[in-house]
PyMOL Python script that loads the backbone (N, CA, C, O; Angstrom):
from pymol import cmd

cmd.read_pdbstr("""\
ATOM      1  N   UNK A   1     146.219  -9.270-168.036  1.00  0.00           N
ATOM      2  CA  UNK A   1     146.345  -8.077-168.811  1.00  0.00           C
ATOM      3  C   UNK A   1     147.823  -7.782-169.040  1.00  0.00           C
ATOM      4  O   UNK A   1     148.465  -7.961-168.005  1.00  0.00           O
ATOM      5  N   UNK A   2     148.591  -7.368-170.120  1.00  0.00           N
ATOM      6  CA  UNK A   2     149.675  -7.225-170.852  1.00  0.00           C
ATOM      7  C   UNK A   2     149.767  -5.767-170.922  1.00  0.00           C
ATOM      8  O   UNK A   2     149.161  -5.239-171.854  1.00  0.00           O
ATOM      9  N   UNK A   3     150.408  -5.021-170.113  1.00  0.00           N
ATOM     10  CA  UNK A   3     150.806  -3.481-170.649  1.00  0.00           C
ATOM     11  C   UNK A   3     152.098  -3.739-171.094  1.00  0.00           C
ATOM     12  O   UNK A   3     152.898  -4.566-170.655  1.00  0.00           O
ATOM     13  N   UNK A   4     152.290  -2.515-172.513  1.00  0.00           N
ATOM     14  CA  UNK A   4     153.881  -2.951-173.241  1.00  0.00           C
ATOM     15  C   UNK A   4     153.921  -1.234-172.824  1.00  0.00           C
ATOM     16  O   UNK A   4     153.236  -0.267-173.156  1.00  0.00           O
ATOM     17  N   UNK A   5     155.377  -1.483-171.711  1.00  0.00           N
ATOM     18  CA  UNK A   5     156.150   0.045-171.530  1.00  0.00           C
ATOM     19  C   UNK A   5     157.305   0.319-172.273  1.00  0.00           C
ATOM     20  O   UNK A   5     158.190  -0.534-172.228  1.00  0.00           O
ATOM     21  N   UNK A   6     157.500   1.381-172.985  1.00  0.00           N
ATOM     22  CA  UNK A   6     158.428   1.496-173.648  1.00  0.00           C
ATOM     23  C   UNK A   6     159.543   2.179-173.720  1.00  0.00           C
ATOM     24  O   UNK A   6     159.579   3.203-173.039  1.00  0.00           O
ATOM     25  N   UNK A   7     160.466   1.913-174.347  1.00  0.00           N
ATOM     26  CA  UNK A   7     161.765   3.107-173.804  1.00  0.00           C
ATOM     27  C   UNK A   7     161.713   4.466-173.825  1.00  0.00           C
ATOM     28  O   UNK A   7     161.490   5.029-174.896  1.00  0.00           O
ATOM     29  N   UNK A   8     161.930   5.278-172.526  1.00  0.00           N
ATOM     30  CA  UNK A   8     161.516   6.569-173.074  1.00  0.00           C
ATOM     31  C   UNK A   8     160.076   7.376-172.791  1.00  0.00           C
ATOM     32  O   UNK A   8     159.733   8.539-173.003  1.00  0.00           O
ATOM     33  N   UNK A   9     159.269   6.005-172.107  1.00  0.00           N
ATOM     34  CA  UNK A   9     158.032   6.262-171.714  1.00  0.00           C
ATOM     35  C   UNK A   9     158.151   7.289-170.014  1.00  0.00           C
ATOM     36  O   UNK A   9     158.755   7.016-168.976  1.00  0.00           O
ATOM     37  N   UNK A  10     157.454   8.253-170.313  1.00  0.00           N
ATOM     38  CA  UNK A  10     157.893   9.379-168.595  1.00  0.00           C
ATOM     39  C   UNK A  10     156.839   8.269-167.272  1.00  0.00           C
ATOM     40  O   UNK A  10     155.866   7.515-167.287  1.00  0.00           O
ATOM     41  N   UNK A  11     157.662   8.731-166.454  1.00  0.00           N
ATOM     42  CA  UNK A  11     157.074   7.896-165.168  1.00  0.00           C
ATOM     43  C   UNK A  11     155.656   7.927-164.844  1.00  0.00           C
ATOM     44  O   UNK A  11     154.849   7.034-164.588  1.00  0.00           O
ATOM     45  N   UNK A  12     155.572   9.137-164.918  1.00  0.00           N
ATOM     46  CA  UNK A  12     154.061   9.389-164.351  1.00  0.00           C
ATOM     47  C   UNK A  12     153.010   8.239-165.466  1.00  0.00           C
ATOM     48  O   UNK A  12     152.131   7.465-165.088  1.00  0.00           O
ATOM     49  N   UNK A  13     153.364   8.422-166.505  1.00  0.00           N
ATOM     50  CA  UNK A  13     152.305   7.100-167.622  1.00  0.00           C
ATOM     51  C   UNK A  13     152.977   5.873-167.047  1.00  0.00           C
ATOM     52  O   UNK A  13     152.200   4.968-166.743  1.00  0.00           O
ATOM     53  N   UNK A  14     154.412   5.635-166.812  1.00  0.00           N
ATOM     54  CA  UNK A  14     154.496   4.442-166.245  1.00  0.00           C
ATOM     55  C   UNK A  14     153.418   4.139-164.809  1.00  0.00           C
ATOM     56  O   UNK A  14     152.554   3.263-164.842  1.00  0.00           O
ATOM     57  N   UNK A  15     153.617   4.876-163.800  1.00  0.00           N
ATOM     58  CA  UNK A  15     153.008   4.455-162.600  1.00  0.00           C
ATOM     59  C   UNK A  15     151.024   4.606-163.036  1.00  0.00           C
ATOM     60  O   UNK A  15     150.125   3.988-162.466  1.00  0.00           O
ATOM     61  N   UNK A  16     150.899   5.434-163.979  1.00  0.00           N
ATOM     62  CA  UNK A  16     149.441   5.565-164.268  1.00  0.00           C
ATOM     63  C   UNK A  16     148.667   4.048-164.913  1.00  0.00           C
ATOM     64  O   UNK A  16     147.484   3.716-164.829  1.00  0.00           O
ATOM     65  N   UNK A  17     149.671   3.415-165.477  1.00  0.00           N
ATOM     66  CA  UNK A  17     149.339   2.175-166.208  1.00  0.00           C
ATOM     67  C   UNK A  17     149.287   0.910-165.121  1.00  0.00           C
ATOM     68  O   UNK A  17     148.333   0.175-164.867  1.00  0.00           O
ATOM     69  N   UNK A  18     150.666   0.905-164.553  1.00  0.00           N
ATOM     70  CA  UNK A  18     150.467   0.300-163.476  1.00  0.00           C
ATOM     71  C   UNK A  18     149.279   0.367-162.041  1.00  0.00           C
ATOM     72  O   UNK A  18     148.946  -0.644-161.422  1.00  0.00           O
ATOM     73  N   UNK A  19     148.875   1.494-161.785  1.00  0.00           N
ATOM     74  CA  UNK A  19     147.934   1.726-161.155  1.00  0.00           C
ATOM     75  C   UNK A  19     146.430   1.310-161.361  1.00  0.00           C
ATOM     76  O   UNK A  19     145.513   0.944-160.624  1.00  0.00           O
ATOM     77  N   UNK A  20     146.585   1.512-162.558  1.00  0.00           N
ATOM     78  CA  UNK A  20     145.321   0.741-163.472  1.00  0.00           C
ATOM     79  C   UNK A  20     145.333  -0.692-163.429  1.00  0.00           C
ATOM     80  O   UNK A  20     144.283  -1.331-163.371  1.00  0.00           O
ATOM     81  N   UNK A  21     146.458  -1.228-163.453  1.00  0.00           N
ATOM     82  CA  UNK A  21     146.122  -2.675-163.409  1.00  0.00           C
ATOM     83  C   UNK A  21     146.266  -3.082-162.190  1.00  0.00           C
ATOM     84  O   UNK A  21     145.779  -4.212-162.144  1.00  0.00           O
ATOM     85  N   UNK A  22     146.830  -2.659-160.769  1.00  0.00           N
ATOM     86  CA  UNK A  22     146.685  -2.803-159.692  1.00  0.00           C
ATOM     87  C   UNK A  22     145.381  -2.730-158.996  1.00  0.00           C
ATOM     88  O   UNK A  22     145.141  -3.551-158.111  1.00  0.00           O
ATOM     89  N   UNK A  23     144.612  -1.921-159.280  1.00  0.00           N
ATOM     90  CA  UNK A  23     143.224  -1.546-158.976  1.00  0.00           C
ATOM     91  C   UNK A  23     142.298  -2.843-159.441  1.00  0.00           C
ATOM     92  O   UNK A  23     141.474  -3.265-158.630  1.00  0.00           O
ATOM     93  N   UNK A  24     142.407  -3.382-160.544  1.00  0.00           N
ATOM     94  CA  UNK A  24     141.849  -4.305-160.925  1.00  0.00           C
ATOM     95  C   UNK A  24     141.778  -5.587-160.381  1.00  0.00           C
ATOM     96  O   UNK A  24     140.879  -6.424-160.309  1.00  0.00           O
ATOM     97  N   UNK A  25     142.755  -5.548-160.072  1.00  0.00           N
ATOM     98  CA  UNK A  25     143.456  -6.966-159.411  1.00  0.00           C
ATOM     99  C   UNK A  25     142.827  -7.132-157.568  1.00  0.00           C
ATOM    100  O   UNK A  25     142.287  -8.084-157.005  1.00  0.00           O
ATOM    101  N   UNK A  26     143.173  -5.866-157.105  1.00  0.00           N
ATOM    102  CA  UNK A  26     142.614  -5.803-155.829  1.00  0.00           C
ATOM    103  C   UNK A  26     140.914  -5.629-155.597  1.00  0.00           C
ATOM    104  O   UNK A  26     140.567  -5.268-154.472  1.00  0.00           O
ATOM    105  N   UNK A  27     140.157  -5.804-156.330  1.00  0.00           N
ATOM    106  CA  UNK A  27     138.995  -5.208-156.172  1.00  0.00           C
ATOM    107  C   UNK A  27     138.006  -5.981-154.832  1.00  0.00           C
ATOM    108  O   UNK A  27     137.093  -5.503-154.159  1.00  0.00           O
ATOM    109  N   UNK A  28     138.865  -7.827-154.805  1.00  0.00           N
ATOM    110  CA  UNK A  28     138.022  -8.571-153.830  1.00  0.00           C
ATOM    111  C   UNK A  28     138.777  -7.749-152.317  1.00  0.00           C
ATOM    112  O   UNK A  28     139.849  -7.148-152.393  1.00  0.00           O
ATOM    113  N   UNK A  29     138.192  -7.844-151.363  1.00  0.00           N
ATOM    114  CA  UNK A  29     138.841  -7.472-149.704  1.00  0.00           C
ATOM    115  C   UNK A  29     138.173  -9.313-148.801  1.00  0.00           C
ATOM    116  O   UNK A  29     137.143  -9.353-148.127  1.00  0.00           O
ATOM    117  N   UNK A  30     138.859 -10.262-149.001  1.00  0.00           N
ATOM    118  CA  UNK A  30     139.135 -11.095-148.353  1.00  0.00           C
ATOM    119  C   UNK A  30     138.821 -11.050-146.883  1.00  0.00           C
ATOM    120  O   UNK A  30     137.968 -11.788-146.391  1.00  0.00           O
ATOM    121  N   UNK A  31     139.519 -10.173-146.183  1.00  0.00           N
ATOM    122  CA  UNK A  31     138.906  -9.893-144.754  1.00  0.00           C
ATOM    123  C   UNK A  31     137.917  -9.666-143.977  1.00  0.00           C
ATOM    124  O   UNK A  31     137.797  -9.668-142.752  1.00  0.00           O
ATOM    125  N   UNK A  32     136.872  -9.369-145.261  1.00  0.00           N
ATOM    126  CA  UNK A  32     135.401  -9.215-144.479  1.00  0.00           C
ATOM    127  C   UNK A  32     134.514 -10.850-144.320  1.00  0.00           C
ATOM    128  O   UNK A  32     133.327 -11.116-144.131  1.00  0.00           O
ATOM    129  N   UNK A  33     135.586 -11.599-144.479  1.00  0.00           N
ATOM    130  CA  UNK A  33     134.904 -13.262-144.311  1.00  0.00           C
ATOM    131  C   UNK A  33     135.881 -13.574-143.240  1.00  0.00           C
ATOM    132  O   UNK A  33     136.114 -14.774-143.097  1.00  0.00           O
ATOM    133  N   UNK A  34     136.436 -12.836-142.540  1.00  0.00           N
ATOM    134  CA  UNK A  34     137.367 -13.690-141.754  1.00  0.00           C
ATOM    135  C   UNK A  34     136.407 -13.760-139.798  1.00  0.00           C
ATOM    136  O   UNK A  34     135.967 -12.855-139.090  1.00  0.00           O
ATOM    137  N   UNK A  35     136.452 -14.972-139.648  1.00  0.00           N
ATOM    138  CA  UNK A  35     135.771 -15.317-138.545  1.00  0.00           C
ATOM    139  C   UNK A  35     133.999 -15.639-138.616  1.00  0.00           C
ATOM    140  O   UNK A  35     133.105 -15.643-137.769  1.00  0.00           O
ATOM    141  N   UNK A  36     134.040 -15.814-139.639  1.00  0.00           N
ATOM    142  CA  UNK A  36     132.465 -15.600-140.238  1.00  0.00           C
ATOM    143  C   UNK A  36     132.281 -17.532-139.895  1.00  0.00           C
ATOM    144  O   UNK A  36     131.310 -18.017-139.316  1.00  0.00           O
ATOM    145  N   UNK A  37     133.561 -18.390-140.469  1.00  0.00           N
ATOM    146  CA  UNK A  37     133.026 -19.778-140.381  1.00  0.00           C
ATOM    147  C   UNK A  37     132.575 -20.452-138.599  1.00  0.00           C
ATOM    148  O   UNK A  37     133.481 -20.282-137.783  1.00  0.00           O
ATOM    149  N   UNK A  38     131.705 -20.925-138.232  1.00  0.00           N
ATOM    150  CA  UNK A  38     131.222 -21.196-137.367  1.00  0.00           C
ATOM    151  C   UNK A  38     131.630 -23.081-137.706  1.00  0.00           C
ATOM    152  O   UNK A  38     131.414 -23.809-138.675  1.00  0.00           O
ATOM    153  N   UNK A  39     132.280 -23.296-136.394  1.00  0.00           N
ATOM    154  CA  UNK A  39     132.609 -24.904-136.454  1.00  0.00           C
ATOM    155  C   UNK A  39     132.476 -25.665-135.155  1.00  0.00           C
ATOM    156  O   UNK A  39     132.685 -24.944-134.179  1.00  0.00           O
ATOM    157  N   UNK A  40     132.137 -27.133-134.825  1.00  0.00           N
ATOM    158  CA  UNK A  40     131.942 -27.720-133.720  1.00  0.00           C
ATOM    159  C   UNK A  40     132.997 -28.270-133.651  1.00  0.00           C
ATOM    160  O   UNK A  40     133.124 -28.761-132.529  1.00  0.00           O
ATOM    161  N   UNK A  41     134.447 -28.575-134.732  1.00  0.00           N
ATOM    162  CA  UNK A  41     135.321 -29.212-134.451  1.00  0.00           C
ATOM    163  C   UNK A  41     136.183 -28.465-134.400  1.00  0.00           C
ATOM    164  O   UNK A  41     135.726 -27.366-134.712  1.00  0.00           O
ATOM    165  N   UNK A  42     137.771 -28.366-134.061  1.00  0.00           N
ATOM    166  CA  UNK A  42     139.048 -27.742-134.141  1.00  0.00           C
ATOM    167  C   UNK A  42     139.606 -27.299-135.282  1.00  0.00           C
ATOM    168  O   UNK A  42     139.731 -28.167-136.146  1.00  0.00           O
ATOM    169  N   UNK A  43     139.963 -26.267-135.541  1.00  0.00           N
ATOM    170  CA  UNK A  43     140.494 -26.898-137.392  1.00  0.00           C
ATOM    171  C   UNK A  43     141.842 -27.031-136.898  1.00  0.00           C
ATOM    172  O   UNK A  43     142.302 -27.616-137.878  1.00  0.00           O
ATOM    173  N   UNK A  44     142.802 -26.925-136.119  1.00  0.00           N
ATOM    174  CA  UNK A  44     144.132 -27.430-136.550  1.00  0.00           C
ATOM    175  C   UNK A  44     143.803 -28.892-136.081  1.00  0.00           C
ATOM    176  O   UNK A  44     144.601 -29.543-136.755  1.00  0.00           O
ATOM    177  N   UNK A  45     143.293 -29.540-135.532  1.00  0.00           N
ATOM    178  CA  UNK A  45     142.910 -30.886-135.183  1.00  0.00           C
ATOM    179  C   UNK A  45     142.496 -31.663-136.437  1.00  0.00           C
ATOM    180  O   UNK A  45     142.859 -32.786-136.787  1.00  0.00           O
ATOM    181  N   UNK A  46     141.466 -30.619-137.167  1.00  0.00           N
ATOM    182  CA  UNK A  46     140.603 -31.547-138.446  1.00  0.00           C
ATOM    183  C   UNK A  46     142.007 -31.197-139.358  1.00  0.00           C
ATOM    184  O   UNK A  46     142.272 -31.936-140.305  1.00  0.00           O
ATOM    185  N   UNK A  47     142.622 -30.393-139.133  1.00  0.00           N
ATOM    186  CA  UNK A  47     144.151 -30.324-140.697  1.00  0.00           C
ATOM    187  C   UNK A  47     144.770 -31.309-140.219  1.00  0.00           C
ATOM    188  O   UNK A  47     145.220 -31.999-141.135  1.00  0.00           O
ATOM    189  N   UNK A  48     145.104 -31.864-138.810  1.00  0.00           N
ATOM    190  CA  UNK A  48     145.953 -32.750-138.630  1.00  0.00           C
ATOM    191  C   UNK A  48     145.747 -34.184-138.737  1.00  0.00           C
ATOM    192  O   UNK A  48     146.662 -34.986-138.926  1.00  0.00           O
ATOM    193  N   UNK A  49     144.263 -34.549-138.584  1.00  0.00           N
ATOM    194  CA  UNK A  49     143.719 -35.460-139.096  1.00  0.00           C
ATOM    195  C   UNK A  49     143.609 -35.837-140.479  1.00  0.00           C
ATOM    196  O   UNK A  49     143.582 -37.036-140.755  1.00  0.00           O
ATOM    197  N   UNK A  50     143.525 -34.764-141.594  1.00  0.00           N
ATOM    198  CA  UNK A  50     143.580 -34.725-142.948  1.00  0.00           C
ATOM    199  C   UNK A  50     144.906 -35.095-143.613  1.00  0.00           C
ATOM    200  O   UNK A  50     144.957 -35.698-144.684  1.00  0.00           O
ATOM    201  N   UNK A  51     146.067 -34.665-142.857  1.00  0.00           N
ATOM    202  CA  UNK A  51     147.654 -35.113-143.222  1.00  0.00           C
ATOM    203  C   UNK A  51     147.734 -35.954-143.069  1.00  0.00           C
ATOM    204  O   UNK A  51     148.134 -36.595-144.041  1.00  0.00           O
ATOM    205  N   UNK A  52     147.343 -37.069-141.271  1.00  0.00           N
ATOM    206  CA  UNK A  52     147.122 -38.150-141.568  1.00  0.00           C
ATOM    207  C   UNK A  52     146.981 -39.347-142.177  1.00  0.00           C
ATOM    208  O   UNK A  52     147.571 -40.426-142.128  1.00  0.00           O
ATOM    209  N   UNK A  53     145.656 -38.706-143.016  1.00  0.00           N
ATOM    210  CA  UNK A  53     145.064 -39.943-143.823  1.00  0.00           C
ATOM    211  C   UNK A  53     146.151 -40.359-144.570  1.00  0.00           C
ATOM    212  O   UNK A  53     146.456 -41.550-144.643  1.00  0.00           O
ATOM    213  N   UNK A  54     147.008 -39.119-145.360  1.00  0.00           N
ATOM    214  CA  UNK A  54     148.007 -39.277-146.485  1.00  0.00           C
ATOM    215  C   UNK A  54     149.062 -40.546-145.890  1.00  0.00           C
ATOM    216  O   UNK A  54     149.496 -41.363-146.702  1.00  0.00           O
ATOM    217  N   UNK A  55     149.286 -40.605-145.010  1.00  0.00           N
ATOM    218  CA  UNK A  55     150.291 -41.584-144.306  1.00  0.00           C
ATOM    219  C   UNK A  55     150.163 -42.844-144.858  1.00  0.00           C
ATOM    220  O   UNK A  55     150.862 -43.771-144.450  1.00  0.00           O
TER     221      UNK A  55
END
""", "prot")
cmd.dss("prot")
cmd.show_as("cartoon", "prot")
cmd.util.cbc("prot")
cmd.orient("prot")
């Protein structure tokens, strides 16, 4: 999304526009998946194995 601010434009419409497109942007919350994956292996073990291979 493209907002055009212009010279002369008062703050409060500046931060109101910006707020609007901030809101949008944040709408996912990421953190409610955190610890949710269940694993039988290590993951810094399985990342270090994965760099590996590249060798």
């Amino acid at each position: 999304m493209i907002t055009i601010i212009k010279k002369g434009t008062p703050r409060d419409e500046i931060k109101r526009r910006l707020d609007k497109i901030i809101s949008k942007k944040t709408s996912s919350n990421i953190l409610k998946y955190a610890g949710k994956l269940k694993t039988v292996i290590d993951p810094v073990e399985y990342q270090k194995q994965m760099r590996d291979e590249w060798q």
